[in-house]
C-alpha positions in Angstrom: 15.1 21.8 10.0 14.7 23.2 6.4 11.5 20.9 5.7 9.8 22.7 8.5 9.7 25.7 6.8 7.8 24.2 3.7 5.8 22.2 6.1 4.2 25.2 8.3 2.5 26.6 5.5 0.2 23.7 5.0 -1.8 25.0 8.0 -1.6 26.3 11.5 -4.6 23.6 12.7 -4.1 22.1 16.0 -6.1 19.5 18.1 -9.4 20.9 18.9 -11.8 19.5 22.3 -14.5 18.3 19.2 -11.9 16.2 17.5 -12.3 12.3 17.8 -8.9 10.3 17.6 -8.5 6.8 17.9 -5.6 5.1 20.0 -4.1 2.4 18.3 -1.5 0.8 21.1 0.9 -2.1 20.5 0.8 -3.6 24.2 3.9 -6.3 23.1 6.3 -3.2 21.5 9.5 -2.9 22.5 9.3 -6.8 24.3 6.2 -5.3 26.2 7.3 -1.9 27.8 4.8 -0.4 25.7 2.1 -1.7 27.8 2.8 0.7 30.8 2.8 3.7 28.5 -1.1 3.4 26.9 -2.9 4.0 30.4 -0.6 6.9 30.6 -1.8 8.1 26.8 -5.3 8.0 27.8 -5.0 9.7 31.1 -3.1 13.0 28.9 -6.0 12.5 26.1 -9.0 12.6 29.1 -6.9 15.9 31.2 -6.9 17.7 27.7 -10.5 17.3 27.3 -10.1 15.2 23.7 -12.7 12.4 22.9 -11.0 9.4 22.1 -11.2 5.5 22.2 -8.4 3.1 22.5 -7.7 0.4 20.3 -5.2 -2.8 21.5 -3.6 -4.5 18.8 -4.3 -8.7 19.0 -2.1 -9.6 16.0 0.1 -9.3 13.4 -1.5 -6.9 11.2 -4.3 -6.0 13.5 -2.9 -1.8 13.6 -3.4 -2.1 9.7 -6.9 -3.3 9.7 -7.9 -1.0 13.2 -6.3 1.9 11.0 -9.0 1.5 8.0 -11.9 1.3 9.9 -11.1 4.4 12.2 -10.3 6.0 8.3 -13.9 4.7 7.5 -15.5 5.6 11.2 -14.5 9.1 9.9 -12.3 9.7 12.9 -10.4 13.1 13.1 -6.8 11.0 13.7 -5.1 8.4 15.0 -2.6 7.9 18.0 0.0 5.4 17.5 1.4 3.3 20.8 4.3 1.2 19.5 7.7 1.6 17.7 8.0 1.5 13.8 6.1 -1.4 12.9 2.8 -0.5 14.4 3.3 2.4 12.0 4.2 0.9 9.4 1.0 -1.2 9.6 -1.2 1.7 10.4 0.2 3.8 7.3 -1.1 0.6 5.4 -4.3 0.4 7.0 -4.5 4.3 5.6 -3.3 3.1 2.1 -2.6 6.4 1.0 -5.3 8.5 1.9 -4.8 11.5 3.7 -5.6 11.4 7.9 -3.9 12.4 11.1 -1.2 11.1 12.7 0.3 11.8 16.2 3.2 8.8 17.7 4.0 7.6 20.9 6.9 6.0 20.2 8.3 3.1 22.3 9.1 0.4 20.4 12.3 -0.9 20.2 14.1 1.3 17.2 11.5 4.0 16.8 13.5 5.1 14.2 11.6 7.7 11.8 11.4 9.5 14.6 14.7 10.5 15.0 14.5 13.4 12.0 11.2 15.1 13.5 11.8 18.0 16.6 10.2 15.9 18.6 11.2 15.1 22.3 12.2 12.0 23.1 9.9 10.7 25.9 7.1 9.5 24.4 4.5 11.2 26.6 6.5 14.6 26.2 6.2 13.7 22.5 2.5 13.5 22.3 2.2 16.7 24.0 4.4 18.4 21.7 2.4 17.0 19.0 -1.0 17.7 20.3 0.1 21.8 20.8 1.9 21.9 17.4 -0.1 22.5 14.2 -0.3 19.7 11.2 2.2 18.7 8.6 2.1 17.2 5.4 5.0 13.9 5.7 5.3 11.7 2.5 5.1 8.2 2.4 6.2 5.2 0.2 4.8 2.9 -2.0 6.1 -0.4 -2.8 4.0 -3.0 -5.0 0.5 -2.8 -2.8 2.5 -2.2 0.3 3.5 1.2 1.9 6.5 2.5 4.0 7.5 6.0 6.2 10.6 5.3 7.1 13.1 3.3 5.1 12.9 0.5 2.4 15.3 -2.1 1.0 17.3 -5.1 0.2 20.5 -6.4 0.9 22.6 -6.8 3.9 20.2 -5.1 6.6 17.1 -7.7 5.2 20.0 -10.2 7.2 20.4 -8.4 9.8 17.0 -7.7 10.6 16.5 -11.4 10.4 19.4 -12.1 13.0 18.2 -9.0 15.1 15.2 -10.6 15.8 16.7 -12.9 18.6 18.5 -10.3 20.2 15.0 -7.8 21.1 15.6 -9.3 24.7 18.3 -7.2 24.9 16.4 -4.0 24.9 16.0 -0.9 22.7 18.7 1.3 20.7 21.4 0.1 18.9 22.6 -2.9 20.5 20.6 -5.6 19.6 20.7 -4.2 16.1 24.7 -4.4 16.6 24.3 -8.0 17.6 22.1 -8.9 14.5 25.1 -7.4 12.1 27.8 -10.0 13.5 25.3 -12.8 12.9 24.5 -11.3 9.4 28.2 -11.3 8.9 28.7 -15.0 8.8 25.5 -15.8 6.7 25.5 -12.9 4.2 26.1 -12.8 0.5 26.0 -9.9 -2.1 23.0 -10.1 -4.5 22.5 -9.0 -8.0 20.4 -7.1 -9.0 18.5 -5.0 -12.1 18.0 -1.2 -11.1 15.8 1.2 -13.0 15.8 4.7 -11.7 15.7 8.6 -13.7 15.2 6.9 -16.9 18.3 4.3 -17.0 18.3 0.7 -16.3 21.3 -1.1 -14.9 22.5 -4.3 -13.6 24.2 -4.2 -9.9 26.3 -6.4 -7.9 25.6 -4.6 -4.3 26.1 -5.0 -0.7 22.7 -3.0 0.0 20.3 -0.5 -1.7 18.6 1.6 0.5 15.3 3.8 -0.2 15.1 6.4 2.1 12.5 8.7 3.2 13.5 8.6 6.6 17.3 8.8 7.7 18.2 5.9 10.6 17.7 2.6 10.6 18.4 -0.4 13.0 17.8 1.7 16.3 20.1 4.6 14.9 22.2 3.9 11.9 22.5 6.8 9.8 21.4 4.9 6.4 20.3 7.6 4.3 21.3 10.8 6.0 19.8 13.5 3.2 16.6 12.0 3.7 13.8 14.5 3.6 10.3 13.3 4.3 8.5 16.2 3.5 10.5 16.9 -0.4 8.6 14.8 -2.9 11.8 12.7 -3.3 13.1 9.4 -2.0 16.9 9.7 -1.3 18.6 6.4 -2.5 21.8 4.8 -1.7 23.2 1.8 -2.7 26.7 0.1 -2.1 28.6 -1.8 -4.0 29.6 -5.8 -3.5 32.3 -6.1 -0.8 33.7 -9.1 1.5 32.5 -9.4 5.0 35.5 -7.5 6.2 34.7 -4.7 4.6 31.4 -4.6 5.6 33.0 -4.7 9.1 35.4 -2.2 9.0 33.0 0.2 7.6 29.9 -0.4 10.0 31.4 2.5 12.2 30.8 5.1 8.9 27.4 3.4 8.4 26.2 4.3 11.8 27.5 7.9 11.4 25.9 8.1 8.0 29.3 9.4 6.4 29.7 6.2 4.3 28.3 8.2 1.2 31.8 9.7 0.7 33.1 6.3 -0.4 33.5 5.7 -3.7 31.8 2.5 -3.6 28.9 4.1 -2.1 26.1 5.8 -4.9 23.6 7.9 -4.4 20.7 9.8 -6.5 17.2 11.3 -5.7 13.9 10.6 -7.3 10.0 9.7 -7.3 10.2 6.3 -8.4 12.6 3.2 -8.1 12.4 0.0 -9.3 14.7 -3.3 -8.9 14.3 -6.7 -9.7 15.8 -9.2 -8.6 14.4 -13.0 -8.4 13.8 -14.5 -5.1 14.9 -11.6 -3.0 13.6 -10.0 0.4 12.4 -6.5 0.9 12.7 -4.2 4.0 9.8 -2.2 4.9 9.9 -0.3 8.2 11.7 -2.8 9.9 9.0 -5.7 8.1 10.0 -8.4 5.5 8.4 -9.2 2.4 9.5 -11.9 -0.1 9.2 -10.3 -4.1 10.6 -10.7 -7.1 10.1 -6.9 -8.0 9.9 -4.2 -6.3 8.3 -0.9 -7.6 8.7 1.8 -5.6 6.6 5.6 -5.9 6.4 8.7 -3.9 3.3 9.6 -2.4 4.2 13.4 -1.8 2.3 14.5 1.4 -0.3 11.4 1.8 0.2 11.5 5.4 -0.6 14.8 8.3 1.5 14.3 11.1 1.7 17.7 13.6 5.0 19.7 14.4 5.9 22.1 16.3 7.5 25.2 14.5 11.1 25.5 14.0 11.0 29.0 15.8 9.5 27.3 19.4 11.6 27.5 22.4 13.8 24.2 22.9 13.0 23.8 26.2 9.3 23.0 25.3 10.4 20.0 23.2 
């Protein structure tokens, strides 16, 4: 991946036996099947010799608050247990400021993910991570609330809704799948006012997607330029269409080739901001009601660690 090659010459630093990291598990991820991988994280962290402690989250918002004090602890960096919320709670416990970050993931999307060589077992993932040396990974702001992955409004704020009574059905994209026929029946275009690159518009769209990750929903291909180590957030947004369009063109939307329509828009840039009264915001996967939504790059607030583009496959 081309980002790699920008990323690598951050630094070549790599988990030392002196560092201190802090666990943070989600034990009810993924409807629970989180809970039998944390033992397993601690067992790898004690065989490689690393000082750590484990942290269980209680609560909603309990990563985001465990986050700030390992930040103020002055631990070396954190573990994440859990799928793309947990993260997106710990990335707002960080606020901003710069601190390691390695992920288990095992949640039910674990969707940012999906752009970084990383293997897909979580315990082969930490292992990759704790061999590879550290990366700068952007992260974005919107209002007083932060996101890694992908932000928005618009159709997938319904599904997400709807998907939430389908988690039973496991991980991936099915219940995500599930959540869109629900959405279909309930959902309505919105209007919105669009600032972006200088210029100010007024919209009538099916979704508006900010992307500094690519997939969404367990696997959708939402923004599929999506860089999240370039300084830029990739944005798409599509324009108002019935629910049958929306239905024939979820098969594009999942491949990420749904930029090639012409209803489909798409620009790059640092900052975005929409208004729009009464509306819901995507963040990671978590809603938030707002009336305006500012969104700003934070270009390399976060260290996450890689392996190098030139290590052996078989190793990932």
């Amino acid at each position: 991946m081309d980002f790699l090659k920008y990323a690598h010459q951050f630094g070549k630093e790599k988990h030392g036996c002196d560092h201190m990291l802090v666990v943070i598990a989600n034990p009810t991820a993924h409807s629970g099947k989180a809970a039998s991988v944390i033992d397993a994280v601690c067992q790898l962290l004690k065989k490689r010799g690393l000082a750590y402690r484990c942290d269980t989250t209680q609560y909603v918002g309990h990563a985001m608050r465990l986050a700030d004090s390992a930040f103020r602890e002055g631990a070396d960096g954190i573990v994440c247990v859990g799928g793309d919320g947990t993260v997106n709670e710990i990335i707002s416990g960080l606020a901003g400021r710069h601190m390691t970050l390695d992920l288990v993931p095992c949640g039910t999307g674990n969707d940012f993910v999906k752009v970084l060589p990383l293997p897909k077992d979580p315990l082969k993932a930490l292992e990759c991570q704790l061999d590879s040396p550290a990366c700068p990974v952007d992260i974005g702001q919107v209002n007083d609330r932060y996101f890694l992955n992908i932000a928005g409004t618009g159709f997938d704020v319904e599904v997400l809704r709807q998907t939430m009574r389908f988690k039973w059905l496991g991980g991936g994209l099915l219940p995500y799948l599930c959540g869109v026929v629900a959405a279909l029946r309930r959902f309505k275009p919105m209007d919105i006012e669009l600032t972006m690159n200088g210029k100010t518009e007024k919209r009538r769209v099916t979704i508006i997607s900010i992307g500094n990750g690519q997939y969404l929903g367990g696997g959708m291909r939402a923004v599929p330029q999506a860089d999240p180590m370039d300084g830029l957030f990739d944005v798409i947004y599509v324009d108002a269409v019935n629910r049958r369009t929306i239905a024939r063109l979820l098969p594009r939307f999942i491949k990420g080739t749904h930029t090639g329509l012409p209803i489909a828009h798409c620009a790059r840039c640092t900052e975005v901001v929409i208004n729009s009264p009464g509306m819901t915001f995507n963040l990671d996967g978590e809603l938030h009601d707002m009336d305006r939504a500012f969104c700003r790059m934070l270009p390399g607030a976060l260290t996450l660690h890689l392996p190098d583009e030139d290590e052996p496959a078989e190793r990932r």
